[in-house]
C-alpha positions as a printed Julia matrix, in Angstrom:
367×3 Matrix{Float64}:
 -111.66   -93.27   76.51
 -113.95   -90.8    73.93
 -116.88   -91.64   73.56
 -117.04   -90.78   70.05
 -115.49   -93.89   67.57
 -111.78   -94.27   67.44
 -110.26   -92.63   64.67
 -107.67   -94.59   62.87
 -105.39   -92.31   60.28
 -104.42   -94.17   57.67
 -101.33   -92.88   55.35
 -101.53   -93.63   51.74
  -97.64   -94.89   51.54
  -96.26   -95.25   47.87
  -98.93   -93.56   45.48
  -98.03   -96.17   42.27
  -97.53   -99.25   44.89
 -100.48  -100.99   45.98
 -101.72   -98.98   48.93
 -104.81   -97.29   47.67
 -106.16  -100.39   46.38
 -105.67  -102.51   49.14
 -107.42   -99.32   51.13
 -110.46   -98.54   48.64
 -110.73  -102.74   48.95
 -110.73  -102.54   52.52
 -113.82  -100.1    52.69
 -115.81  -101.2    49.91
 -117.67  -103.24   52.28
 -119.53  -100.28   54.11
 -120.35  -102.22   57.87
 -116.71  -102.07   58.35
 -117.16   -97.98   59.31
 -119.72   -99.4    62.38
 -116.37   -99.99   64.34
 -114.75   -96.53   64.08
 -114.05   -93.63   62.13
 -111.2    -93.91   59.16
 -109.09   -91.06   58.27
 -107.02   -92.02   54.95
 -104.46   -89.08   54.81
 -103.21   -88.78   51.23
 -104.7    -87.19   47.96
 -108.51   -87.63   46.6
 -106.77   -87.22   43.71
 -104.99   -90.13   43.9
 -107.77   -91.82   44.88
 -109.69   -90.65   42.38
 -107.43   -92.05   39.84
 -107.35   -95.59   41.51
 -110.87   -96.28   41.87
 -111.44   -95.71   38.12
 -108.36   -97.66   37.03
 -109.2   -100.61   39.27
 -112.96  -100.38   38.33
 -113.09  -100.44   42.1
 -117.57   -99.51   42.21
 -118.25   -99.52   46.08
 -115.39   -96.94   47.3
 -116.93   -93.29   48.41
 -115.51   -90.91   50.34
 -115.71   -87.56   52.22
 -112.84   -84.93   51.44
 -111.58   -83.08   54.29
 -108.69   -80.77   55.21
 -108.65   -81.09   59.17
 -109.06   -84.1    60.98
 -111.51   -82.42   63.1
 -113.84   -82.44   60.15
 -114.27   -86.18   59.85
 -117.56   -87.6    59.66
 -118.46   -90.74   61.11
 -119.87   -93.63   58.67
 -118.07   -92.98   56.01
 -114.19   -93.16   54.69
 -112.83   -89.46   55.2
 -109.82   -88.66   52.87
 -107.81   -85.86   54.15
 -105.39   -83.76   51.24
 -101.92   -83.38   52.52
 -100.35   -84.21   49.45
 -100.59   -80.9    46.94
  -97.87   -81.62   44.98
  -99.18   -85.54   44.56
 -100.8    -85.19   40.92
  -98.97   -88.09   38.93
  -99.32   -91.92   39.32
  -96.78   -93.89   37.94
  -98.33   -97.16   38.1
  -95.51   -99.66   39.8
  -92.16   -97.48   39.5
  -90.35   -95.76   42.1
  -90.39   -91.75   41.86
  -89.47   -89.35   44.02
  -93.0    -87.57   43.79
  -94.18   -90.32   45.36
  -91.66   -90.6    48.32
  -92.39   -86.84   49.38
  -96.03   -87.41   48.65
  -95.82   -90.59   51.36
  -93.89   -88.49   53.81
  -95.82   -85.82   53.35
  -98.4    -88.11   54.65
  -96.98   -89.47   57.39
  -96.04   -86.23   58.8
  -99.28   -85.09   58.94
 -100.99   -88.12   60.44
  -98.4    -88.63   63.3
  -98.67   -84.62   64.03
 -102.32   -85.22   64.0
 -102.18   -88.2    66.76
  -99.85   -86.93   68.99
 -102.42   -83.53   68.94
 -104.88   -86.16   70.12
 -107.03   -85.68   66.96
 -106.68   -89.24   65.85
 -106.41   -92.14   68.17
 -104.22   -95.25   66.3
 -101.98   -95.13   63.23
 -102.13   -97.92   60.23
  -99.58   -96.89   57.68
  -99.62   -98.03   54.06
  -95.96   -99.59   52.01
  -93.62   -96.72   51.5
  -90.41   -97.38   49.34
  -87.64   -96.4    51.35
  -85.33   -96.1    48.58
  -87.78   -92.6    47.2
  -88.39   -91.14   50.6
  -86.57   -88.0    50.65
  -83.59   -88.48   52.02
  -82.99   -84.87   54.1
  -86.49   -85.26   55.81
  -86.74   -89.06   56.24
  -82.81   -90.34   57.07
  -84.39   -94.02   58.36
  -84.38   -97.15   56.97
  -88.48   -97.56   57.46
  -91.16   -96.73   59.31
  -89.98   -98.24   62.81
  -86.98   -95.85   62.85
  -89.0    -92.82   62.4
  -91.39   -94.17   64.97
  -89.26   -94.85   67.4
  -87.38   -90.93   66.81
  -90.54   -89.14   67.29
  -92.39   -91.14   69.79
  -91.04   -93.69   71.37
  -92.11   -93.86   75.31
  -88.43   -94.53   76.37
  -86.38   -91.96   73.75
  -84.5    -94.75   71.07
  -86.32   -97.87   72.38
  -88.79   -99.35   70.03
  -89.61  -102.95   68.8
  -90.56  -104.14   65.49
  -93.18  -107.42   65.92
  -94.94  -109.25   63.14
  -98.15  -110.94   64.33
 -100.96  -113.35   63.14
 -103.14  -115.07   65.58
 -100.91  -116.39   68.38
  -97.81  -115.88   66.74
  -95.72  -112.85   67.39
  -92.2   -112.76   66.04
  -89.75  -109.54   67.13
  -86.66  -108.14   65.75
  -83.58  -107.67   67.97
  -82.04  -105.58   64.91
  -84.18  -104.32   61.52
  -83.34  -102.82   58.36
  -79.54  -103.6    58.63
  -77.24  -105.82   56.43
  -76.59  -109.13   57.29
  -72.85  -108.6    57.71
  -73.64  -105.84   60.15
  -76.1   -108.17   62.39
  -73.42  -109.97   64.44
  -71.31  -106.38   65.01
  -75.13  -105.08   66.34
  -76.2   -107.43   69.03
  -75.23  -107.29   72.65
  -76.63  -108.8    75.88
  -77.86  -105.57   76.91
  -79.84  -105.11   73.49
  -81.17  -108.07   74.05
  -82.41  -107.65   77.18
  -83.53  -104.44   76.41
  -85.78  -105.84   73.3
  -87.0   -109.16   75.9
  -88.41  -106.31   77.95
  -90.19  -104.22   75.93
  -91.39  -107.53   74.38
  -92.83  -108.42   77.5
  -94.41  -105.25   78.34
  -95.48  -104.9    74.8
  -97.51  -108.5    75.07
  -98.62  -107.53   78.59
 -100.12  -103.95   77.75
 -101.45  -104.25   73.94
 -102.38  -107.88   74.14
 -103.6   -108.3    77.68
 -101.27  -111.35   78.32
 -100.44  -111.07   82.21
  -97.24  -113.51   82.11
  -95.74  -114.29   78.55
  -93.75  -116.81   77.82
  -90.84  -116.13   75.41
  -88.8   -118.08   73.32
  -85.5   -115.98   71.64
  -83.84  -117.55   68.89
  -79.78  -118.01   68.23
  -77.91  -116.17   65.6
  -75.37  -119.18   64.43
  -77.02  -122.63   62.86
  -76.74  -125.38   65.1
  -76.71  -122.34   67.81
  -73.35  -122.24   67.21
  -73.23  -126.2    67.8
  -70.69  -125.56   70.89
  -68.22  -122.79   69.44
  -68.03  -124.84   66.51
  -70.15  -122.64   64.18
  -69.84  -119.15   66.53
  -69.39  -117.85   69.62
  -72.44  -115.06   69.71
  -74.68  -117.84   71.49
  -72.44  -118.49   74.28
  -70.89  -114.71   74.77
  -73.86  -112.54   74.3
  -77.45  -114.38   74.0
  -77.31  -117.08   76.49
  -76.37  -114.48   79.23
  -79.12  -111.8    77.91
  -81.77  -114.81   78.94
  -80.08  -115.94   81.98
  -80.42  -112.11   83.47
  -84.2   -111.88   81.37
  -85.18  -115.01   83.61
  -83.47  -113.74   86.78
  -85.44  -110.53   87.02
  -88.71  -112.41   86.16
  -89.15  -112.75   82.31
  -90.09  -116.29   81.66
  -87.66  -116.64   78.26
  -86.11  -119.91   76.91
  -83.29  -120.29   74.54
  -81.65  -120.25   72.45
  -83.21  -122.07   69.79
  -81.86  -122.43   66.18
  -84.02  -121.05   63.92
  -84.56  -123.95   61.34
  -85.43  -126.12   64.18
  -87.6   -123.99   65.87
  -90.08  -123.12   62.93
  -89.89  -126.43   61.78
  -90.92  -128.29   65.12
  -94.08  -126.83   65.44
  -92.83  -124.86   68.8
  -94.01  -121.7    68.02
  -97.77  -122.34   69.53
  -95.69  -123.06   73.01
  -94.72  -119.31   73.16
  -96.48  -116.05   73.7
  -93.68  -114.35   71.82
  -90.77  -114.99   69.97
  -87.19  -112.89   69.73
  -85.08  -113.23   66.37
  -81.95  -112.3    66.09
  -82.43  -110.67   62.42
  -85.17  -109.42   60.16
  -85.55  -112.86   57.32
  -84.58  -115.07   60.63
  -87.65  -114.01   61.78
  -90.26  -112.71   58.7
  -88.9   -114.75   55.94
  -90.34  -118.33   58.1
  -93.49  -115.89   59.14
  -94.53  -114.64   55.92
  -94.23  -118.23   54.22
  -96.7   -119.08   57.08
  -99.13  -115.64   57.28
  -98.53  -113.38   54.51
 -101.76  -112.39   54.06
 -102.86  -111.68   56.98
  -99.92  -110.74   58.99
  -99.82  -107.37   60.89
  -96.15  -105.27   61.59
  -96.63  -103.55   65.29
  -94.64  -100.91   66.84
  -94.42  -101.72   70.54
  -92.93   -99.23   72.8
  -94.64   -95.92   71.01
  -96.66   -93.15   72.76
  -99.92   -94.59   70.31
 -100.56   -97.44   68.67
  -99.04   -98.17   64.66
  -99.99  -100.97   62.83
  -99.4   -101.68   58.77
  -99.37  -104.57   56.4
  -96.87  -107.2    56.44
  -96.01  -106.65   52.65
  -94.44  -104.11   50.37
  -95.42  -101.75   48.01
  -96.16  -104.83   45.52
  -94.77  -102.62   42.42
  -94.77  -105.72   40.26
  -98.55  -106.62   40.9
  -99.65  -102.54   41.11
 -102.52  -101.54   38.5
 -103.78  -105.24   38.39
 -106.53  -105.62   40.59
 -105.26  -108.62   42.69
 -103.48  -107.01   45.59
 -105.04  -109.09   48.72
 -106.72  -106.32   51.63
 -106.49  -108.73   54.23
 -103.39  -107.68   55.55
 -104.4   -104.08   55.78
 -108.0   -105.11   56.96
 -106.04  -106.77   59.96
 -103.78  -104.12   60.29
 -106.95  -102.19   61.56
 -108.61  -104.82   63.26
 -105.26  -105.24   65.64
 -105.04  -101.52   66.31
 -108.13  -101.07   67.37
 -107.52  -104.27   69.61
 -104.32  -103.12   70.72
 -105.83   -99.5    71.67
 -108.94  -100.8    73.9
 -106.38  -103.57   75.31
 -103.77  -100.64   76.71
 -106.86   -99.05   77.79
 -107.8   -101.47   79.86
 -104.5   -102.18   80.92
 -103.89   -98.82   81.84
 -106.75   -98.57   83.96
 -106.28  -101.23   86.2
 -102.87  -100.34   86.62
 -103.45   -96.79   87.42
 -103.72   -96.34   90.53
 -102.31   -99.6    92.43
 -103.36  -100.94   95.5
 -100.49  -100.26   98.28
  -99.07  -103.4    99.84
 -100.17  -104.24  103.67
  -98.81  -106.3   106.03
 -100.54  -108.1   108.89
 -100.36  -106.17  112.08
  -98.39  -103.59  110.37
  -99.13   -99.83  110.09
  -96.49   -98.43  108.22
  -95.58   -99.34  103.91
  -91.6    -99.34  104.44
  -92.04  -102.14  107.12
  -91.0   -105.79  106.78
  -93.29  -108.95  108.0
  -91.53  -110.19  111.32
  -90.99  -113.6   110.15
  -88.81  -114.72  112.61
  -91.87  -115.16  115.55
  -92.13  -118.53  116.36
  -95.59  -118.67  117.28
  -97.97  -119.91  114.47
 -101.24  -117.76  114.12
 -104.64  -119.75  112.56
C-alpha cells in the first residue's frame, strides 16, 4: 500500500439530483479529510452553484485538472465536465446525463491508471445517460464491462452493518426475472458472494442464506417450480464444494423472522425482493458495493432524489458511508491479499516430495 492517503474519486452523478449536496454536506465537517484524500470529479461550476443555492457555508475546495494535482486536507474538485454549465434543479436533461458520464469516464480511467485508489459514485438517472456511450441499465453493468476481475461476472450487494443483501439479477423487469435465473447463475453469484465477504470484509467462512423466487417457495409446485428445478440444486452443489448456504427461504418470512442477523450474506432472487425489505430497514445509511471489480466502488443506496433536489434536506449519511466502507473494503483486500500471497506449500510427515499422498494405510500408530 502508498504511503500517501487513499484517494477516493468521487463522480458528481445527476447535476440537478441531489448529489452535490449530499457531497458538499459530507465535507463540511473538515476532520473527515484526516482519513484520505477526496477527489470529487465533476464541475466547480456546478458546485459553485450548489453551495450558494443551499446556503451550504463550510464547503471549500481546491480546483484541479489532473488527479495528480490533488492536495491532501482539503476536498479537490477535478473539471471534466466543460459542457456542464446549466442546473436544472430536479428534472431530467440530457446535459446532465453526458455531464455524469462524462464523469464517470474520467474517474474509472483515472483508477485503473492507478492515480486514484477506490471509487464512490454519486445517483445518475439512467433514463438521460447517453444512450450510444452508456448502453447499461446502471452503474453495475458498466462496472462489470470495464473491470470486472472475471470478464461479465460482477455482483450488486447492498450493505448496512451486518446485513448484506445480493442480487442474482438487477435492473431487469419482473416478467423477465424467472426467464433469467439458472442454477449455474446462481452458483456463479453464491461464489463471488463468498469471495466478495471473504476478501473486502475479512470474513474467513460466511454463512449464506439465498432466498426463493415463488411465495410460499413455491409451497411444493403449488405456486412454481423455479425452487425445486433451479435454486434448490444451485445450493445443494454451493454446499458440496464448500460454501456454507441454506435455502431457500421465502422472502416475507425471512425478513420478517428476524433471520437475517444468522447470516453473513444473503442471495435474492430479484432487485425489490431484496432492497425494497432493506431500504425500509437502512435507507439512510445503506451502501451499494460492486464485488468482483479490479478496485473497489461504493455509492449511496438512494436515487437522484429529483423530488426533494434544491431543498436542503437530502440526508449525507448514505454517501458518508459510502466512503467509510470503501476505504474499509480497500485496507480489508489489502490485508487479505497479503496473507494470501504467497501461501505456505502443504507438507506431509516423512514426506519429501508436494505431489505425494500420506500413507494412511500403516498400521502402526506413531505418538
Amino acid at each position: 500500500m502508498s504511503t500517501r492517503k487513499i484517494r477516493v474519486a468521487i463522480t458528481h452523478g445527476d447535476i440537478n439530483g441531489i448529489g452535490y449536496e449530499v457531497v458538499l454536506k459530507t465535507f463540511e465537517d473538515e476532520r473527515i479529510f484526516e482519513l484520505f484524500t477526496p477527489i470529487l470529479y465533476g464541475s466547480s461550476h456546478v458546485a459553485t452553484f450548489w453551495k450558494k443555492h443551499l446556503n451550504i457555508e463550510h464547503a471549500s475546495w481546491h480546483v484541479i485538472h489532473q488527479a495528480q494535482d490533488a492536495k491532501e486536507g482539503m476536498l479537490n474538485i477535478l473539471d471534466c465536465a466543460p459542457q456542464c454549465d446549466k442546473v436544472e434543479i430536479g428534472q431530467p436533461t440530457e446535459a446532465a446525463g453526458r455531464a455524469a458520464f462524462e464523469a464517470l469516464e474520467r474517474a474509472t480511467a483515472d483508477i485503473r491508471m492507478g492515480l486514484c485508489d477506490v471509487l464512490v459514485t454519486a445517483p445518475i438517472n439512467k433514463a438521460v445517460m447517453p444512450r450510444d456511450l452508456f448502453p447499461f441499465n446502471g452503474h453495475t453493468d458498466y462496472l462489470e464491462a470495464i473491470a470486472a476481475r472475471t470478464p461479465g461476472e460482477s455482483l450488486m450487494v447492498l450493505a448496512s452493518g451486518d446485513c448484506r443483501v445480493a442480487l442474482a439479477t438487477t435492473h431487469i423487469p419482473l416478467q423477465a426475472v424467472s426467464s433469467h435465473l439458472s442454477s449455474e447463475l446462481i452458483l456463479r453469484k453464491l461464489r463471488l458472494l463468498e469471495a466478495g465477504l471473504q476478501r473486502d470484509f475479512g470474513i474467513i467462512k460466511p454463512r449464506l442464506a439465498v432466498l426463493a423466487l415463488n411465495p410460499h417457495a413455491g409451497d411444493k409446485g403449488l405456486m412454481g417450480s423455479e425452487e425445486d428445478t433451479i435454486i434448490r440444486p444451485a445450493i445443494d452443489e454451493a454446499f458440496a464444494s464448500g460454501i456454507i448456504t441454506f435455502g431457500p427461504f421465502p422472502g416475507d418470512g425471512f425478513w420478517g423472522s428476524g433471520r437475517v442477523d444468522s447470516f453473513d450474506g444473503i442471495l435474492a432472487m430479484y432487485h425489490d425482493q431484496g432492497l425494497a425489505p432493506f431500504k425500509a430497514l437502512y435507507m439512510n445509511e445503506g451502501v451499494n458495493i460492486t464485488l468482483g471489480l479490479n478496485f473497489v466502488r461504493t455509492s449511496p443506496d438512494h436515487g437522484t432524489g429529483y423530488d426533494i433536489a434544491g431543498k436542503g434536506v437530502a440526508d449525507p449519511t448514505s454517501m458518508r458511508e459510502a466512503i467509510y466502507s470503501a476505504l474499509d473494503i480497500y485496507r480489508h483486500r489489502h490485508r487479505y491479499d497479503e496473507a494470501t500471497r504467497n501461501p505456505l506449500r502443504r507438507h506431509y510427515h516423512n514426506r519429501g516430495r508436494d505431489d505425494e499422498k500420506l500413507d494412511t494405510t500403516s498400521s502402526t500408530d506413531e505418538y
